[in-house]
C-alpha positions in Angstrom: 85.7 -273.0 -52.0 84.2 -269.6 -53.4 80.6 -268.5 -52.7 79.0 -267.5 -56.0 76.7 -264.1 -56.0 73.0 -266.5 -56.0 74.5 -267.8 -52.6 75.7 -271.1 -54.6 79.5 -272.7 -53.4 81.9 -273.6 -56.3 85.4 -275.7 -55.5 87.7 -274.3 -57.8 89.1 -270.8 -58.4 88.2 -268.7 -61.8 91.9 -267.0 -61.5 95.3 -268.1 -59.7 95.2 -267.0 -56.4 98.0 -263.6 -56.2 98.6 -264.9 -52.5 99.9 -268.6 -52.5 103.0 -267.9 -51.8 102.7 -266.3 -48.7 99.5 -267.1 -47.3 101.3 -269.5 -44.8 103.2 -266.0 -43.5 99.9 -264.0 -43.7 98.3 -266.9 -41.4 101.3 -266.3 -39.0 100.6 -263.4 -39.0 97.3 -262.7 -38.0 97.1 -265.8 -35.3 100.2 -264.0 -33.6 97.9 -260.6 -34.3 94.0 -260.6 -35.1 93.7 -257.0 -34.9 95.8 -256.7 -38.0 93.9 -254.7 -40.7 94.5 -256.1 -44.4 95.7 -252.9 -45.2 98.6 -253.2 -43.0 99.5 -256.9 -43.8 99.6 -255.5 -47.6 101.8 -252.9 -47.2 104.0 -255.1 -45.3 104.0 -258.0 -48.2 104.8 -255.4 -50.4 108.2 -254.0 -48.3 109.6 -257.4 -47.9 108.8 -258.5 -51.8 109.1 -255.0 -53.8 107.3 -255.9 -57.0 105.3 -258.9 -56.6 102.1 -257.0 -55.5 99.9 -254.2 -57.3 97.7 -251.7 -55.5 94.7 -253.2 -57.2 95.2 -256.4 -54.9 94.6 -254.8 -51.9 91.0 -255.8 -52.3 91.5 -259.6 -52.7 93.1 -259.7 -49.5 91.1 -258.2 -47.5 88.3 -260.8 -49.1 90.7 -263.0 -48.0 91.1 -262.1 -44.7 87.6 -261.6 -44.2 87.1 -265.5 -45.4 90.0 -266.5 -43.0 88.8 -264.6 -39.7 84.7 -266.0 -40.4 86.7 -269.9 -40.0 89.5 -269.3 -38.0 89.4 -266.0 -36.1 88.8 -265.6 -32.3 85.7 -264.8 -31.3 84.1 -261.2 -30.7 82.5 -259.6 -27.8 78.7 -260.6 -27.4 75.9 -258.2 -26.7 73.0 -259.9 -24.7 69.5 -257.9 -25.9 68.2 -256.1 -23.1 64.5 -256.0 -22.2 63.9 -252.7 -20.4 60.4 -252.0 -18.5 59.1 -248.2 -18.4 59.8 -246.2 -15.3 62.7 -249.0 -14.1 65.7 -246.7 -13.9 67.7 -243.7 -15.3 71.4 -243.5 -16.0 73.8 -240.6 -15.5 77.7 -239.6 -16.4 79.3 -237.0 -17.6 80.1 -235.8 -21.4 83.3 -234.4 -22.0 83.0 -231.7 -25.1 86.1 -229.7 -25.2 86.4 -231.1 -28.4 83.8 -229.5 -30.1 85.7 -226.3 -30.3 83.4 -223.9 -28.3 84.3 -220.4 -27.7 82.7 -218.0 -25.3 84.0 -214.3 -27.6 86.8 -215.6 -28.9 88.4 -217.5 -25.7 88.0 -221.4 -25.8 85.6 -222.7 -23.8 86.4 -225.9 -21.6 83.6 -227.6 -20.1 81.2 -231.0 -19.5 77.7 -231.7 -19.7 76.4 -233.7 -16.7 74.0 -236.0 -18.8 71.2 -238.0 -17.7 69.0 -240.5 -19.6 65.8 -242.6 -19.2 66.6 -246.2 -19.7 63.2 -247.1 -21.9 62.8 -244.3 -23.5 65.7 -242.7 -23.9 64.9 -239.7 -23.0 67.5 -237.5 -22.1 68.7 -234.2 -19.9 72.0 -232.6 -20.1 73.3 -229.7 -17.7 76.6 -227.9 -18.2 79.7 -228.1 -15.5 83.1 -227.9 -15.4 83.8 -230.4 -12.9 82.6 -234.3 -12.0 81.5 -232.8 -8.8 78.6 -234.0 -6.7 76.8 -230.6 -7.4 76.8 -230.7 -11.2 75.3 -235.0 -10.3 72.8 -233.3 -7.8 71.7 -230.3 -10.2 71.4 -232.1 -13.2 69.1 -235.1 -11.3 66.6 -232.9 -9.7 66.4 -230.9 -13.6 65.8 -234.4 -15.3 63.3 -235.8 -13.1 61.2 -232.3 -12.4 61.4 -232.2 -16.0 60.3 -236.0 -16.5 57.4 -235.2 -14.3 57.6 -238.3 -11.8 60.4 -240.0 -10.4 61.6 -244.0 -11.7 62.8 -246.6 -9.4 66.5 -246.9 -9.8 69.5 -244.3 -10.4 72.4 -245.8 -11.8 76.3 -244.0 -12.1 79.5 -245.1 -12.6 82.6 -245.2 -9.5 83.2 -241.5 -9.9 83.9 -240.2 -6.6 80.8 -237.4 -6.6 78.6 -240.4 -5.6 81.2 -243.0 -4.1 83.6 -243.5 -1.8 86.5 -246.7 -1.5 86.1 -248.1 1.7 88.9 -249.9 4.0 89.9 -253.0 3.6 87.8 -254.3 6.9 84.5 -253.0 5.9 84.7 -254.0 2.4 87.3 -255.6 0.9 88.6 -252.0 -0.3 85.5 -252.1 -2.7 83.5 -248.5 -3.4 80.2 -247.8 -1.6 78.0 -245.0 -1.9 79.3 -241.8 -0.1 77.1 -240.3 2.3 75.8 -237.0 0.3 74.7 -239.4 -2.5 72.6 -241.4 0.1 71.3 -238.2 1.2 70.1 -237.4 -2.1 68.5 -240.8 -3.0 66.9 -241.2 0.1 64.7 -237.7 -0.8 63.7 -238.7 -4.1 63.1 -242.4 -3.2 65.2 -243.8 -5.7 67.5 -247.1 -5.3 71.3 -246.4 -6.1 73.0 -248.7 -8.4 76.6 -248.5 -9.7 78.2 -250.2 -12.5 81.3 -252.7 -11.8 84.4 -251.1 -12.1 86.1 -251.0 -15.4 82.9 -252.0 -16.8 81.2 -249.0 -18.3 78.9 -251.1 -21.1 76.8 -252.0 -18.2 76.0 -247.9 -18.2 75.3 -248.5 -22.0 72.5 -246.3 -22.5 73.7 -243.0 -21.2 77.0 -243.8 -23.0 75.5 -244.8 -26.4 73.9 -241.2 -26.1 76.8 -239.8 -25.1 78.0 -240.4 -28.8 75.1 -239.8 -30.5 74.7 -235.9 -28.6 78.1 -234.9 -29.5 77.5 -235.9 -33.0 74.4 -234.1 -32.8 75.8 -230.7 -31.2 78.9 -230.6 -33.8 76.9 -230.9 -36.4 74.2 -228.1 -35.4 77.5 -225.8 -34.7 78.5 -226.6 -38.0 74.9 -225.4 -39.8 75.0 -222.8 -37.1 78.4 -221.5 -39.1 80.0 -220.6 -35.7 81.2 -222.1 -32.7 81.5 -218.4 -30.8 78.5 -217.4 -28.3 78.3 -214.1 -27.1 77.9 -215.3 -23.7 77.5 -218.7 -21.9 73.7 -218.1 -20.8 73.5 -218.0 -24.8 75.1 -221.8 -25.4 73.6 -223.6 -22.4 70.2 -222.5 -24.7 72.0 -223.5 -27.5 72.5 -226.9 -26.0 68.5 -226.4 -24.3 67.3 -226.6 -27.8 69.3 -229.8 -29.2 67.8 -231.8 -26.5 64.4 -230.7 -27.2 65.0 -231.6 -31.0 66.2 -235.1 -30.0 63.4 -235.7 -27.3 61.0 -234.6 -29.6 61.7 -238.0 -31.3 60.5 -239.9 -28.2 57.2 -238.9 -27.5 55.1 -242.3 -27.2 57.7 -244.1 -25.4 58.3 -240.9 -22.8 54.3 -240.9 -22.9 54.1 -244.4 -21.3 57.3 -244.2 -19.2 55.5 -241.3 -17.1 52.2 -243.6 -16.7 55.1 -245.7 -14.8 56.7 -243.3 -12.4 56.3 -242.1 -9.1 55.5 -238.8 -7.5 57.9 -236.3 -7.0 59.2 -234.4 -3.7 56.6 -231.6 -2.7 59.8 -229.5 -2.9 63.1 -228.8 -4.4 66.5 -230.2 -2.8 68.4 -227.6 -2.5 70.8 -226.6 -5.1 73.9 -225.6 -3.1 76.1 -227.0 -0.6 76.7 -225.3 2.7 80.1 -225.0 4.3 81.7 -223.0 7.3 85.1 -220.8 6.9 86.7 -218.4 8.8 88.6 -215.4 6.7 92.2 -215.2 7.4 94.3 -212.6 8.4 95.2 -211.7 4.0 91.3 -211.9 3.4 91.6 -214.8 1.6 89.7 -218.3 2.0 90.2 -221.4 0.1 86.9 -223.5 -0.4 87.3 -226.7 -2.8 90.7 -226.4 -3.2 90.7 -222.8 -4.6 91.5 -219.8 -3.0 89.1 -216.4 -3.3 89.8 -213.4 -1.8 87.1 -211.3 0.4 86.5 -207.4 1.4 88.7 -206.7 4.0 85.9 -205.7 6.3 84.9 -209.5 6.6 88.7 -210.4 8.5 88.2 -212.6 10.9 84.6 -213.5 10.7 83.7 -217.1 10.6 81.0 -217.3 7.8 78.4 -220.1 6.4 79.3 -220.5 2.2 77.0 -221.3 -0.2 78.6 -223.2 -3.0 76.1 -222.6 -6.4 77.5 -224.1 -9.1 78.5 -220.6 -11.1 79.1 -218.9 -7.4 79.5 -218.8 -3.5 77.1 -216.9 -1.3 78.7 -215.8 2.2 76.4 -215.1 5.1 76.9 -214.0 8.7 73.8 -215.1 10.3 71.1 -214.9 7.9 72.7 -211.7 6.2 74.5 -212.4 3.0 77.5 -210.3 3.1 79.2 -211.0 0.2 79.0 -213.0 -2.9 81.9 -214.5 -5.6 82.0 -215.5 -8.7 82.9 -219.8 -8.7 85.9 -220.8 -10.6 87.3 -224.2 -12.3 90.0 -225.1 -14.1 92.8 -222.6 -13.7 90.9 -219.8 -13.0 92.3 -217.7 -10.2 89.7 -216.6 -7.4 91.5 -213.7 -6.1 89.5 -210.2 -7.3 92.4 -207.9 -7.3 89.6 -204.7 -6.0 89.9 -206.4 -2.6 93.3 -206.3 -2.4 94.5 -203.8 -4.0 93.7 -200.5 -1.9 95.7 -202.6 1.2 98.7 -203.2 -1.1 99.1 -199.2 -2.5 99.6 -199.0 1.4 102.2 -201.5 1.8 103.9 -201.6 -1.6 106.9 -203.6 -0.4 104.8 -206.6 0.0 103.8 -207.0 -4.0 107.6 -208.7 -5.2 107.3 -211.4 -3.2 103.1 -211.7 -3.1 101.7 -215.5 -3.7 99.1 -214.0 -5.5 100.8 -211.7 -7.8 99.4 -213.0 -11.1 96.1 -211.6 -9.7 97.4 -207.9 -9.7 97.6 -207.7 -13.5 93.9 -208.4 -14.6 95.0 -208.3 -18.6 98.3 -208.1 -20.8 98.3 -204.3 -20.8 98.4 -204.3 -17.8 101.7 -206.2 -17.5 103.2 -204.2 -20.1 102.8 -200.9 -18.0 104.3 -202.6 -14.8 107.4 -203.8 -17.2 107.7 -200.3 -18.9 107.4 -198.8 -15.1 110.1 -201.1 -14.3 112.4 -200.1 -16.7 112.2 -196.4 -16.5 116.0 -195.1 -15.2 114.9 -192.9 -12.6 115.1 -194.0 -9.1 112.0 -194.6 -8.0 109.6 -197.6 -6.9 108.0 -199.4 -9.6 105.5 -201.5 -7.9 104.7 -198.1 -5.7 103.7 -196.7 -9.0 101.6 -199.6 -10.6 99.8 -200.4 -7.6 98.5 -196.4 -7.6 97.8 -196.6 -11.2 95.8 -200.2 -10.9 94.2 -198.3 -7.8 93.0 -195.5 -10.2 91.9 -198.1 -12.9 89.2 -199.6 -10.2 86.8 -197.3 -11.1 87.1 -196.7 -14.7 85.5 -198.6 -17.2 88.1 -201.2 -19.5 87.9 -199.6 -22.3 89.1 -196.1 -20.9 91.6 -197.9 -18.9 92.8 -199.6 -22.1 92.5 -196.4 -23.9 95.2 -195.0 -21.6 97.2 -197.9 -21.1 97.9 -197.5 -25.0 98.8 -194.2 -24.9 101.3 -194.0 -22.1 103.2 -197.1 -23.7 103.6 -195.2 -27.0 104.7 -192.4 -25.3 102.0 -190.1 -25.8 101.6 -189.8 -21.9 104.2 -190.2 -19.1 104.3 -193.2 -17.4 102.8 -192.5 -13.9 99.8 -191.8 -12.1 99.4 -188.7 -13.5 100.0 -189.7 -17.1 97.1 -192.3 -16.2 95.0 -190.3 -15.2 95.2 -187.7 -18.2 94.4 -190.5 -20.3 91.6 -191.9 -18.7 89.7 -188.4 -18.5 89.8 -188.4 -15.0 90.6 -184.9 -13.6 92.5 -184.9 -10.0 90.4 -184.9 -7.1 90.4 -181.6 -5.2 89.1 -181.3 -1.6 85.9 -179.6 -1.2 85.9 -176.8 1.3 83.2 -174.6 2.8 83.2 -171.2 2.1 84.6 -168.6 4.5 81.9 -166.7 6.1 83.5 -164.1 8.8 81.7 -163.5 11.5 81.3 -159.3 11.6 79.4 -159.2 15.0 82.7 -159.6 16.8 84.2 -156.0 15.4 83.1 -152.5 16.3 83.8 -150.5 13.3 81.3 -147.3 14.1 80.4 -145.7 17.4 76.8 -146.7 18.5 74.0 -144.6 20.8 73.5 -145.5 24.1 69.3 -146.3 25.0 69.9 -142.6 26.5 71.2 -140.9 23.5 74.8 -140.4 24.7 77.8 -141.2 22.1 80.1 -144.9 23.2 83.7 -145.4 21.7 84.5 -148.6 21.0 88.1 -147.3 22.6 87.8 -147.7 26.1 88.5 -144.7 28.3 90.3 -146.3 30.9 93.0 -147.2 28.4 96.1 -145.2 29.4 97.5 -142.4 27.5 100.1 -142.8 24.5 103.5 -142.5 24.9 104.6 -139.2 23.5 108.5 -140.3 23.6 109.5 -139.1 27.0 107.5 -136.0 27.9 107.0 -135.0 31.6 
């Protein structure tokens, strides 16, 4: 039976059905595999019958198949309609974009957004990160609901580890439960924790039907934009800063009404960093989250209180903040080759076989001199040499150091310290003395007066007579 365009049913065809032949096999077919698109049961008709079908069939059968799965298909996932009350929760997960194609000058840029989302009126907060971590959670919640104004009754998150923890198979059947941090957090705003089942991410369907509809919304403003290169990171977080005030502006009444609905906030801030102890080892080095940073060499030994910021890591003794390091993710190295590198130009042997080596050789050029070094003929110690030239290089700006760096591997200066040094501009150090003043008092060059008037030799008269070479 065909369905007519006015909605009317007619029992017979107008034409001779193209696929009678096989329809038994397409039938097979698609109860062994629904997911099977009509385009790929065509092409396969047409491989294992070359010339019974034309490309202009392609069409029938996917009427056909459309027909066949509304009768006799399996059934489809339902969606049960929601009704969601203002101020009742928020939901919060993480967005990965490294697929948008960002680039911080040139260099890719890998990162998140932490993104968090009213449930009624979908309003939404986003905060960059590099990491799942519980920071990036803690940051971007506090930033939401300071910026919402009040503070709902419920926050709700996936299984991710930055807010839950599997427990042991005698507390809780080896289920996840809240981690303690996380606890620590709710508890100061008030708010009820809720996480989704596992393996169950449409019951966080808000926050991840947003998901979708941000990312669409920040590739297409990089494509009007007409580049996806920022001149510095501050510059796309206020990129990203302005997209969500474009797509919140859209939301206005309903945010209006979900603030009449929530609660008072904190009198004060949570704090925005995480406190840990460490004690600097003996290379002035400490690993904190799994990554290793190195330290001035002045702080060996001391046991110091970190402050993990989400872009870096205060270190205090006391109350005195001693020393401070930029935070790094991904594979980005920690070690700052200026605290090392003085204590190496003293003990050059130790550079062959250093763990942190890579760290000595901040960009290519720098590798390139070490090589060329290396393959000079005369005898001499390569890595004695580099490590005096990167000393020099702490102090000069790149672009001189580049400047030079070209030069002496094109032969237009030795390679060496002095070669370096030539072509940086930088003129040998000479030590700075204090001019000679002689002290005169201590000679008697002319014959003074006595207070009396008589004449006083310098030569004293009790000196005895010169030899005249034997005389009696």
């Amino acid at each position: 039976m065909d369905v007519q365009d006015d909605g009317s049913s007619r029992a017979w065809r107008t034409r001779e059905d193209p696929f009678a032949e096989d329809w038994d096999e397409v039938v097979e077919l698609l109860e062994l595999m629904p997911e099977l698109q009509a385009a790929r049961v065509f092409d396969y008709l047409r491989e294992k019958h070359p010339g019974r079908y034309e490309d202009g069939q392609l069409r029938t059968l996917q009427r056909r198949l459309r027909l066949w799965r509304a009768r006799h298909g399996p059934g489809d996932e339902v969606f049960f309609d929601q009704v969601h009350l203002p101020g009742e929760a928020v939901q919060l997960d993480w967005l990965d974009c490294n697929q948008l194609g960002v680039l911080i000058r040139g260099c890719p840029f890998a990162h998140k957004l932490c993104h968090c989302a009213c449930v009624y009126s979908k309003w939404e907060w986003a905060r960059l990160c590099f990491s799942e971590d519980f920071l990036s959670l803690r940051n971007t919640l506090q930033d939401a609901l300071f910026g919402l104004g009040g503070v709902p009754k419920t926050l709700q998150v996936d299984n991710t580890s930055a807010a839950t923890c599997a427990l042991t198979e005698a507390e809780c059947g080896g289920r996840r439960d809240f981690n303690p941090r996380f606890k620590r957090l709710l508890k100061y705003f008030g708010l009820a924790g809720r996480r989704v089942n596992i393996g169950c991410a449409n019951e966080n369907g808000t926050i991840e039907r947003l998901h979708g509809h941000f990312r669409t919304r920040l590739r297409q403003a990089l494509m009007l934009r007409g580049s996806r290169d920022f001149d510095s990171v501050e510059a796309y977080e206020r990129f990203v800063r302005k997209q969500l005030e474009k797509a919140n502006g859209n939301r206005a009444r309903k945010l209006e009404e979900e603030r009449r609905h929530l609660r008072a906030l904190p009198p004060t801030r949570y704090p925005d960093f995480e406190v840990e102890s460490h004690r600097i080892g003996r290379s002035c080095t400490v690993r904190i989250n799994r990554k290793v940073y190195s330290v001035p060499s002045r702080l060996k030994g001391y046991l110091l209180k970190c402050r993990l910021h989400t872009d870096r890591i205060d270190m205090y003794l006391g109350e005195a903040r001693v020393h401070s390091v930029k935070r790094v993710h991904g594979g980005e190295s920690g070690i700052q080759w200026r605290d090392l590198v003085g204590w190496l130009v003293r003990k050059p042997g130790a550079f062959a076989h250093y763990r942190h080596r890579e760290a000595m050789f901040p960009t290519d050029l720098h590798r390139q001199v070490h090589v060329a070094l290396c393959e000079k003929p005369e005898q001499y110690s390569a890595d004695r040499e580099y490590l005096l030239i990167l000393n020099a290089s702490a102090a000069i700006e790149p672009p001189a150091v580049a400047k030079a760096f070209g030069r002496m591997l094109a032969g237009e200066l030795p390679l060496s310290l002095e070669g370096f040094r030539e072509g940086a501009g930088v003129e040998r150090p000479t030590p700075e003395l204090a001019p000679f003043e002689p002290d005169l008092s201590v000679y008697r060059l002319f014959d003074e007066e006595d207070d009396d008037g008589a004449e006083r030799s310098d030569v004293s008269e009790e000196l005895p007579p010169a030899d005249d070479g034997g005389a009696g």
